[in-house]
C-alpha positions in Angstrom: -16.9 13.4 20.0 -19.9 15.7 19.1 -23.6 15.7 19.8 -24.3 12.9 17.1 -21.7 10.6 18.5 -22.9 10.6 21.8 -26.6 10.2 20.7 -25.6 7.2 18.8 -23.4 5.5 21.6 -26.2 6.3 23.9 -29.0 5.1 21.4 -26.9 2.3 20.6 -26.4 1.2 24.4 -30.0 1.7 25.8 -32.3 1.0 23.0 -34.1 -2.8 22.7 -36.2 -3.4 19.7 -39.0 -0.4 18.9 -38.8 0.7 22.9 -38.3 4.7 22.6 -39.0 5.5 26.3 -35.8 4.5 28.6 -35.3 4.4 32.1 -31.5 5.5 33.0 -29.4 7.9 35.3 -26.9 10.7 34.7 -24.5 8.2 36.4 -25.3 5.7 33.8 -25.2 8.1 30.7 -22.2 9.0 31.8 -20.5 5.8 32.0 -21.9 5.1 28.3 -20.5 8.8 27.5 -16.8 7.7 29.0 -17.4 11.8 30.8 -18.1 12.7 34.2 -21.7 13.2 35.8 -21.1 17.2 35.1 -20.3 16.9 31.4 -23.1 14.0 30.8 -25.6 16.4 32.0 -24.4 19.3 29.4 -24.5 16.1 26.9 -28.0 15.6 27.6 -29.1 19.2 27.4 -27.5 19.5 24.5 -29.4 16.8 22.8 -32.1 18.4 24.2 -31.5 21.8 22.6 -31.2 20.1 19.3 -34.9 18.1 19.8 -33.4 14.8 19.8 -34.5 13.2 22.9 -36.8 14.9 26.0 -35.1 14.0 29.5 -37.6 13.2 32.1 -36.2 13.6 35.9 -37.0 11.4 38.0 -39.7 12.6 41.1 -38.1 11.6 44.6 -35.0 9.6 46.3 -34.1 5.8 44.4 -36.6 6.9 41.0 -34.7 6.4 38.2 -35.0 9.6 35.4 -36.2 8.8 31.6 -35.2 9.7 28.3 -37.4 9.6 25.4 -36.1 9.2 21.8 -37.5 11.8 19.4 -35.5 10.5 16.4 -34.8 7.1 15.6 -31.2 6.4 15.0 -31.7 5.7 11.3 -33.3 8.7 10.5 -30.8 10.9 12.0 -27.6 9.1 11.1 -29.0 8.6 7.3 -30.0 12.8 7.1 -26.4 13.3 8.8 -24.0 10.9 6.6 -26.0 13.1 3.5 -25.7 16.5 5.1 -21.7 15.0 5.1 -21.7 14.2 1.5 -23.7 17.3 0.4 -20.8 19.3 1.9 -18.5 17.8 0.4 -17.1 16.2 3.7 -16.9 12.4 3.0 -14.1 11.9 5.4 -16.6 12.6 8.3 -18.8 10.5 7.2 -16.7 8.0 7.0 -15.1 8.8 10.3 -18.5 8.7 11.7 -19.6 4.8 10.7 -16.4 3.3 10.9 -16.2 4.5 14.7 -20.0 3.1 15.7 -20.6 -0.6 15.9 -24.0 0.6 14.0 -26.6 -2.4 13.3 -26.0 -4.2 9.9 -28.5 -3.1 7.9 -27.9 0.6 8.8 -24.2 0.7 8.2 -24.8 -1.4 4.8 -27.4 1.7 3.9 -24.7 4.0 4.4 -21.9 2.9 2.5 -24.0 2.4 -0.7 -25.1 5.9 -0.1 -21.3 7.2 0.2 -20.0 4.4 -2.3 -22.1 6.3 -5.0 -19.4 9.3 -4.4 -16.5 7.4 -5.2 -14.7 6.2 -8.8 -14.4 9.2 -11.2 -16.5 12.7 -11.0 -16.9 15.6 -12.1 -18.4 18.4 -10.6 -18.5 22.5 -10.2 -16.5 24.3 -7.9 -16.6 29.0 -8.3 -18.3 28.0 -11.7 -15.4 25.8 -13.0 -15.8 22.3 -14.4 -13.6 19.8 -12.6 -12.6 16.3 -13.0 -12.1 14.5 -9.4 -11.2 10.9 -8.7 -12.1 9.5 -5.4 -10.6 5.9 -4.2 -11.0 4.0 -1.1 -8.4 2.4 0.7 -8.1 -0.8 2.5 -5.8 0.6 4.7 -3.9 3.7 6.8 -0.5 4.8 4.1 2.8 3.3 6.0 4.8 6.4 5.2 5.0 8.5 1.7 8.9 9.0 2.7 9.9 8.0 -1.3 13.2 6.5 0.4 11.5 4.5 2.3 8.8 3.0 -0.2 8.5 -0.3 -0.4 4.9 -1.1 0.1 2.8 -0.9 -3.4 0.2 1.7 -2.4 2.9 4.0 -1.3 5.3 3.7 -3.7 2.6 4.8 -6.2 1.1 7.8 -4.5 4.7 8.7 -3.5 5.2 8.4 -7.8 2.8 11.1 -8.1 4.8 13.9 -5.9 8.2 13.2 -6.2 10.3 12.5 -9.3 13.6 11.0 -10.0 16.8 11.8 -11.9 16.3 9.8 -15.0 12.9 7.7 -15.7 13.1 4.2 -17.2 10.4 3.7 -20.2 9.5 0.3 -20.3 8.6 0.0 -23.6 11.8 0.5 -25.0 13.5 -0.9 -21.9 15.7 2.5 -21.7 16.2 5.3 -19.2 14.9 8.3 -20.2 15.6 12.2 -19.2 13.4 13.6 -16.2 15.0 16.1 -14.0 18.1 15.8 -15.0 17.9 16.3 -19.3 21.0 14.3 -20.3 24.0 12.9 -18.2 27.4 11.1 -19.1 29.7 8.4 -17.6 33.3 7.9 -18.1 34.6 4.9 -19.7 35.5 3.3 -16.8 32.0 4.1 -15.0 33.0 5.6 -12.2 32.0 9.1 -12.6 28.6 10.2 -13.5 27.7 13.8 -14.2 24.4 14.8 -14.2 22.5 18.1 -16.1 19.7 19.7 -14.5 16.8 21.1 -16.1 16.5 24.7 -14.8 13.1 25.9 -13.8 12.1 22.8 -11.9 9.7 24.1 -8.8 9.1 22.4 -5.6 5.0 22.7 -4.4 6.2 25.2 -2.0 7.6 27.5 -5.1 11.2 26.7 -4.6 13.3 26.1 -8.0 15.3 22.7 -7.6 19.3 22.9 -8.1 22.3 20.7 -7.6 22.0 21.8 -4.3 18.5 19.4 -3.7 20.5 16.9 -5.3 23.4 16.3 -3.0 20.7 17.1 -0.2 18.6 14.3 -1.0 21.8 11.6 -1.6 23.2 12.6 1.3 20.3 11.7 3.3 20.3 8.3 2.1 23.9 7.5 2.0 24.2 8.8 5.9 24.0 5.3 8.2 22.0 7.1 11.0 19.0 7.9 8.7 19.3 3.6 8.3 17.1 4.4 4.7 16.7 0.3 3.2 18.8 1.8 -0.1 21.5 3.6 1.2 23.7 0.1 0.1 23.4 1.3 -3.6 26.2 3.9 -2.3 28.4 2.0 -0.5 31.2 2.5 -3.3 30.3 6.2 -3.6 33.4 8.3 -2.7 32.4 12.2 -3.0 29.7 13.9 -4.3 30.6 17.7 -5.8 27.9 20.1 -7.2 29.9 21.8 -9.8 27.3 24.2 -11.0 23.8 25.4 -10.0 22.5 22.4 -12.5 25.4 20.1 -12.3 26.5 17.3 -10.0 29.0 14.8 -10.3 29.2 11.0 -8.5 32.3 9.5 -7.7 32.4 6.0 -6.9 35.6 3.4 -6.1 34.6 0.8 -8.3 32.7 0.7 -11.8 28.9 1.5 -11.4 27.4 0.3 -14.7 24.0 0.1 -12.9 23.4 4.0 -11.3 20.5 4.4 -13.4 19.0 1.4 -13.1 19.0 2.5 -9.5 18.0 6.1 -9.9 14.4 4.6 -8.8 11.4 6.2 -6.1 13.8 5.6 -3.3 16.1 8.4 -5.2 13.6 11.2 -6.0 14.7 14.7 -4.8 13.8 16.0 -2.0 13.8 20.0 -1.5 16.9 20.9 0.5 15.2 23.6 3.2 12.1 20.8 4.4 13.7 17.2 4.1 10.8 15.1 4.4 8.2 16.1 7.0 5.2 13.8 7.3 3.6 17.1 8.1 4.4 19.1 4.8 5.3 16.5 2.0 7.0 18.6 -0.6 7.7 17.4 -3.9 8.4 18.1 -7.5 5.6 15.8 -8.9 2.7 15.9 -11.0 0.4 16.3 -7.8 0.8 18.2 -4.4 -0.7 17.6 -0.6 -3.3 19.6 -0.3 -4.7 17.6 2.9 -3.5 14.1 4.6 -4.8 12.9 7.9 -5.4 9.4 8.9 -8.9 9.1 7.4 -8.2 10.7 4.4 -5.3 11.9 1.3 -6.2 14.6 -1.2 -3.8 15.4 -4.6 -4.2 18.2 -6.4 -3.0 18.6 -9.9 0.3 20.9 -9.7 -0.1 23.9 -12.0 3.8 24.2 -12.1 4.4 21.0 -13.0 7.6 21.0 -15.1 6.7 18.2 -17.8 3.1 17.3 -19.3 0.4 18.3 -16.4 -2.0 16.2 -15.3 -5.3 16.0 -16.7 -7.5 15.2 -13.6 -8.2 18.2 -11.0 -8.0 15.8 -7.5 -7.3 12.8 -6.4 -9.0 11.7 -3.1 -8.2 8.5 -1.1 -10.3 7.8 1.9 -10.1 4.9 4.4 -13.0 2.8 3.2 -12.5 -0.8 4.0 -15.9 -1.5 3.3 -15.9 -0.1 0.1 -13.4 -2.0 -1.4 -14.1 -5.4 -4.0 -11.3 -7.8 -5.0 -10.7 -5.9 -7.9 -9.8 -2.3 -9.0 -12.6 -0.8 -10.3 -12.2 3.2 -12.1 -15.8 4.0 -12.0 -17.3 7.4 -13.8 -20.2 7.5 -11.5 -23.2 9.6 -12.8 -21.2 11.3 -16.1 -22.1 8.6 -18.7 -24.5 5.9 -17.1 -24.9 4.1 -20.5 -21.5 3.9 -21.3 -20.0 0.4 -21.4 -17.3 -1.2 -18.9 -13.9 -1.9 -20.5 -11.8 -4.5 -18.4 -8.0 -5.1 -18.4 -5.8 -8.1 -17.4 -2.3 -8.1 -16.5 0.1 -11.2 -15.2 2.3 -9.4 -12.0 6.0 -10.0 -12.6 6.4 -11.5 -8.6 5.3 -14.8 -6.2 3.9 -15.6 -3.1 6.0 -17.6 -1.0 6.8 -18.4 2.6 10.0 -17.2 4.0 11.7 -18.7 6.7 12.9 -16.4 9.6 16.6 -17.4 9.9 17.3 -14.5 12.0 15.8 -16.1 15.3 16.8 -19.2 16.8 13.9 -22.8 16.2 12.8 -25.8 14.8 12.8 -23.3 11.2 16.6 -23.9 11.0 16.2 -27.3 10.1 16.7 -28.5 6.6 14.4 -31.8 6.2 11.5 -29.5 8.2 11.9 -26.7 6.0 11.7 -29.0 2.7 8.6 -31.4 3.8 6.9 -27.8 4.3 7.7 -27.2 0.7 6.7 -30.6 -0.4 3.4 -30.8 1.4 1.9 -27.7 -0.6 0.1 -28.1 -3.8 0.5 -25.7 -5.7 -2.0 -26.5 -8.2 -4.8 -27.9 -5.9 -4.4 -24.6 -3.9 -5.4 -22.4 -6.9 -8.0 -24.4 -7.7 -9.5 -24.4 -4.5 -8.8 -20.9 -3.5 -9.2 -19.2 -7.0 -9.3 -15.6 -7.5 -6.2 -14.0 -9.0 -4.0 -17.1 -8.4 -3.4 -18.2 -11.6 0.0 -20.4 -11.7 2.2 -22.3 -9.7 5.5 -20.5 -9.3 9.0 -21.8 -9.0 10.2 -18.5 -9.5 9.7 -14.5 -8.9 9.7 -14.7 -13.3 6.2 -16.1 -14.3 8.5 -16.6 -17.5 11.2 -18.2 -15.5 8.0 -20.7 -13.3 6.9 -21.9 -16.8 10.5 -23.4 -17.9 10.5 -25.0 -14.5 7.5 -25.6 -13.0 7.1 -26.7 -9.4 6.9 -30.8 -8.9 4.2 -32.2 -6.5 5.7 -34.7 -4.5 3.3 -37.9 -3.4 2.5 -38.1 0.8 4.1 -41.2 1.3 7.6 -39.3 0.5 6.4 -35.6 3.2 6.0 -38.1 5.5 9.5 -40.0 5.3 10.8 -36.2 4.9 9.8 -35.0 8.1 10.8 -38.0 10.3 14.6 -37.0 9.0 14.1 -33.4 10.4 14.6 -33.1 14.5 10.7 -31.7 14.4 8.4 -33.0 17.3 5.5 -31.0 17.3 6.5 -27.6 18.3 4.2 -24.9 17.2 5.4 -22.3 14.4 4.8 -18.7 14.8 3.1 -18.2 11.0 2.8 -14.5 10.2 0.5 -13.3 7.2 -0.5 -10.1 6.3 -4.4 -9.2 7.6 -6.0 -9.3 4.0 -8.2 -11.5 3.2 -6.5 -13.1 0.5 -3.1 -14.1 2.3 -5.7 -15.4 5.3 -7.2 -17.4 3.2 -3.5 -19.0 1.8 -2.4 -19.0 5.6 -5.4 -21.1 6.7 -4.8 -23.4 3.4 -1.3 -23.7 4.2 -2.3 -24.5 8.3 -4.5 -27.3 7.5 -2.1 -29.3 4.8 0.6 -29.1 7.5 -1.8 -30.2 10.3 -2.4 -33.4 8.3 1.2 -34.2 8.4 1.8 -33.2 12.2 2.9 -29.9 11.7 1.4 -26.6 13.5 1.1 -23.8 12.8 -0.3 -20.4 15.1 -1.5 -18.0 12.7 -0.6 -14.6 13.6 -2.1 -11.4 11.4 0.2 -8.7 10.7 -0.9 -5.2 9.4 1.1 -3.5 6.7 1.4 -1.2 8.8 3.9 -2.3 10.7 5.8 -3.9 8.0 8.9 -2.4 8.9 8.6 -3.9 12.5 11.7 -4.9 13.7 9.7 -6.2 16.7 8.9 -9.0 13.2 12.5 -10.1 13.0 12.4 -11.4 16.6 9.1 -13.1 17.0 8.3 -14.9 13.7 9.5 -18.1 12.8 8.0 -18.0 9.2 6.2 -15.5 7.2 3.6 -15.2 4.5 4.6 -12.8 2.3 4.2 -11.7 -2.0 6.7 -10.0 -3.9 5.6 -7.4 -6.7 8.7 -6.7 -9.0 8.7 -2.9 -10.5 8.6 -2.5 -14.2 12.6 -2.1 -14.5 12.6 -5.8 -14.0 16.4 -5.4 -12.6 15.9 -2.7 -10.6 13.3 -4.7 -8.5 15.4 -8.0 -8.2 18.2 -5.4 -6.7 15.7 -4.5 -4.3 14.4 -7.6 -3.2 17.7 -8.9 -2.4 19.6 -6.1 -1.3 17.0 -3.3 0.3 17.2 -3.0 4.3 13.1 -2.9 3.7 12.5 -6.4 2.1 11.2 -9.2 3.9 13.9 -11.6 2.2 16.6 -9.7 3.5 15.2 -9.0 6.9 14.9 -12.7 7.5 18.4 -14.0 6.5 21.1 -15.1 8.5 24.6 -13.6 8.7 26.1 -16.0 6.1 23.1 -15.9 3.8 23.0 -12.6 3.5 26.9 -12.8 2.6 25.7 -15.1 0.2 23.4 -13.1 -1.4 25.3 -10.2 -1.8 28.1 -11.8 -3.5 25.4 -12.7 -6.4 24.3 -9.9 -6.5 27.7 -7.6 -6.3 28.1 -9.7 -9.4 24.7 -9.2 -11.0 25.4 -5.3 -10.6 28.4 -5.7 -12.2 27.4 -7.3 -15.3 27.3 -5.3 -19.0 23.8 -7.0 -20.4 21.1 -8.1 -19.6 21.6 -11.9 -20.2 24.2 -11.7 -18.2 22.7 -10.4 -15.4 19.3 -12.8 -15.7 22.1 -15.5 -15.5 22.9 -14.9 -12.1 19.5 -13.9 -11.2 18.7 -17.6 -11.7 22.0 -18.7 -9.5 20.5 -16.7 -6.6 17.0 -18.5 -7.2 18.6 -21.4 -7.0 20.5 -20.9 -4.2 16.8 -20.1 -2.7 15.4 -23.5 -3.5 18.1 -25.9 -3.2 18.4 -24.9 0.3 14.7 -24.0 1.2 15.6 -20.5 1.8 12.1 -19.7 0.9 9.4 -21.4 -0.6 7.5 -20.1 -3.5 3.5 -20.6 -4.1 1.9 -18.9 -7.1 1.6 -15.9 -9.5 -1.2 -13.8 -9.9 -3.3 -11.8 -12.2 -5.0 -8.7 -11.7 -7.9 -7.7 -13.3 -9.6 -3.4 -13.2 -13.0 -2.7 -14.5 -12.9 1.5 -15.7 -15.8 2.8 -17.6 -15.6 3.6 -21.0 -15.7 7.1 -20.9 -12.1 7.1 -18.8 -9.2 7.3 -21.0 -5.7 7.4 -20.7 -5.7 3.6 -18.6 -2.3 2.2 -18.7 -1.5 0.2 -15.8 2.0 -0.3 -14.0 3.6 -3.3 -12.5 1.7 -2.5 -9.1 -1.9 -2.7 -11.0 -2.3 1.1 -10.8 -3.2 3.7 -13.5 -0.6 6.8 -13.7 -2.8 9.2 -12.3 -1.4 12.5 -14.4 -2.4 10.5 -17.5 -6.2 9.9 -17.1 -8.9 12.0 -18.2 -12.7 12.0 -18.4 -14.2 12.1 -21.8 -16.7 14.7 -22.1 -20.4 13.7 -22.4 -20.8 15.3 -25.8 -24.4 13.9 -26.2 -25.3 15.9 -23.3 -23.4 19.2 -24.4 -25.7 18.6 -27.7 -29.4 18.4 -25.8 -28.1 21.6 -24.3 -27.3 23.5 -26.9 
């Protein structure tokens, strides 16, 4: 803590009302300082140094000292949070309000101050024009490990640093070159040989070879990393780099799929650093130029080895408070009269409510698990909750909900449900994520059960700690939404076969064997109607035996000003960040000229 801190935890603690003379004690300063009596009294001279308060001593035994406040705590904190943002230095002032219960009105005044920072800028750094886009997070990042993303946020950062083998262009639904520039299978599809582009750089300056390659599959494929996708190798017999810029995969069986699974969770990782949390090292687009807990800066990689980005920096900060229910990509202060563009997009994914079949309870009981199911209206809970809800879903496929939409079923028929399940009363741990939006669907849920005897204890999770093993063992049900990627296939193999996904971490033994049987078939199959086919088998499988229940699909909507271009958003509602750009403010250049 510095000088400010302190003056604000003691301001804070001491002052009533417009009172600005105190009566206190080293002993008690120190207590509000959390210090000893030694180090409160360098606190307090300290302040006085910097004319913030005069300390008054107290005159004989049992007379209390006094402190009189020369600033008023939102004069100083408002001339601080700007000296902050002047410097360039938003992360401390962020640091600094978010760790001060400041009063209301003065913590509202400061985040409309910083908020004015934030959405797309561009300023002048040694004379140079550059294009900056800052975005506030709801949340700490999990982990940026691309192996191990499975959270939206990350898996999109993570997109920026790190690329893949092959990339999959969902436009014309086909895999495209990346790092490697062309590849080959043999007719029985069990060896794949992959070309390397040469001249590929790591941020550190390294050039990436086979060698990175095999580095980075032998990470996942090896059981004591336990990485969620090391099952896509479980066929995979030897791995040989037969050139500097050539590596061949050798698998027991037919693979017809390896590309479709040469997603995130496959990018290549530079063979001297691994992945350290520390020094993130990619090939990408952007590079790490500073990540801490409060804040994450990306800065366009000169050496990129495709199309560089256009933007100079990308800047996440921890902002809770600054963040609405929808995206918004903001050009503060470039073009104020420029209009706002919007775009909507339907998320290929559900809600739903997953049953924890991995612990012993009432959960495990058939009739229980389908009244639950019956007892939620789909449609009354969109209407009543609203936002991006948008339709019932029978289905992770919008496409798939709308050919068999979800029945409601008349109370009368819950009721005579339950009484065939061995339920009396006992109350189900319910986790839901801590957002405001799955609370809201939690509390919905809670009170329709309540009405026909069941409860429910409501239990927030962060994301966090999605990967929480400590989960597995304490939650009877869970709360949860699935976001499919844009290779449609590619996200239905990780929903049902990743180590990371909340469907898989809740399924019994024989489930699970279930499941994998589908989906060693889907895997298997040659097209893509073929492989839907069984897609729906394993859905059904899901809702004849109330595996999980499903709720609704959403929509996402982002407001980006209209001098922004190059908005195209992916399946997780984000905008590629090496494709936007600021469009000059020509009507400017022109009154300067």
């Amino acid at each position: 803590m510095n000088a400010l801190d302190y003056y604000t935890e003691l301001y804070l603690a001491v002052v009533r009302g417009q009172q600005q003379r105190i009566e206190t004690s080293i002993k008690e300063c120190a207590t509000i300082f959390y210090c000893s009596e030694r180090n409160a009294k360098l606190i307090i001279h300290k302040m006085e140094d910097l004319h913030w308060i005069r300390w008054i001593s107290g005159l004989g035994r049992g007379n209390k000292s006094h402190i009189v406040f020369l600033k008023t705590l939102d004069a100083l904190v408002d001339r601080q949070v700007s000296t902050f943002i002047s410097a360039g230095q938003l992360d401390k002032a962020l640091n600094y309000i978010q760790s001060h219960a400041l009063p209301e009105g003065l913590s509202k005044q400061c985040y409309e101050r910083i908020k004015q920072e934030f959405g797309y800028k561009v300023e002048t750094e040694n004379q140079l024009e550059l294009d900056i886009l800052r975005i506030p997070m709801r949340r700490t990042l999990a982990t940026l490990d691309p192996a191990y993303a499975a959270i939206t946020s990350e898996s999109h950062i993570s997109r920026q640093l790190f690329d893949c083998l092959v990339n999959y262009n969902v436009s014309t639904n086909k895999f495209v070159p990346h790092i490697a520039h062309s590849w080959e299978v043999t007719l029985d599809k069990k060896v794949w040989t992959f070309y390397l582009r040469r001249g590929i750089l790591f941020h550190h300056g390294k050039e990436l070879t086979a060698q990175d390659v095999l580095f980075s599959f032998e990470r996942i494929c090896d059981d004591e990393n336990q990485i969620p996708c090391r099952w896509y190798f479980r066929a995979l017999q030897k791995i040989n780099v037969v050139h500097p810029y050539v590596i061949t995969f050798t698998f027991s069986e037919p693979t017809p799929l390896l590309l479709y699974l040469s997603s995130l969770n496959l990018a290549i990782l530079a063979s001297d650093i691994g992945f350290n949390p520390k020094r993130i090292i990619g090939t990408g687009a952007f590079r790490i130029v500073k990540y801490n807990r409060q804040q994450l800066v990306l800065e366009r990689f000169a050496d990129y080895f495709r199309e560089r980005a256009l933007l100079n920096r990308i800047e996440l900060y921890y902002a809770p408070n600054l963040i609405s229910g929808q995206k918004v990509y903001d050009v503060s202060n470039t073009q104020p009269c420029a209009a706002k563009n919007e775009q909507m997009y339907e998320e290929n994914g559900s809600g739903y409510i997953m049953f924890n079949f991995r612990k012993q309870g009432p959960q495990h009981d058939p009739w229980l698990r389908k009244a639950i199911s019956m007892l939620i209206d789909r449609n009354a809970m969109i209407q009543k909750l609203g936002g991006n809800r948008y339709q019932p879903s029978n289905s992770f496929l919008p496409s798939e909900s709308r050919k068999n939409p979800p029945v409601m079923e008349q109370e009368q028929q819950i009721f005579q449900t339950l009484k065939k399940s061995s339920y009396h009363g006992e109350t189900l741990k319910f986790y839901h994520f801590n957002h405001d939006t799955v609370l809201h669907d939690a509390l919905w849920i809670k009170n329709r059960a309540e009405r026909i005897g069941i409860t429910f204890e409501l239990l927030p999770l962060s994301l966090e700690r999605f990967y929480d093993a400590n989960l597995v063992h304490d939650a009877d049900l869970v709360l949860g939404g699935e976001v499919l990627e844009e290779n449609i296939e590619l996200g239905i193999n990780h929903l049902f076969r990743d180590q990371s996904s909340l469907v898989r971490r809740m399924l019994d033994t024989e489930q699970t064997k279930k499941i994998d049987q589908f989906m060693d078939n889907f895997i298997q199959k040659d097209c893509l109607e073929e492989r839907m086919s069984v897609f729906r088998e394993v859905e059904n499988y899901l809702r004849e035996e109330k595996i999980l229940i499903y709720l609704y699909h959403s929509k996402r909507e982002i407001t980006f000003h209209a001098a922004l271009a190059g908005i195209k958003l992916n399946a997780f509602g984000w905008a590629d960040f090496s494709k936007l750009w600021i469009k000059p403010n020509l009507s400017k250049e022109k009154k300067q000229s």
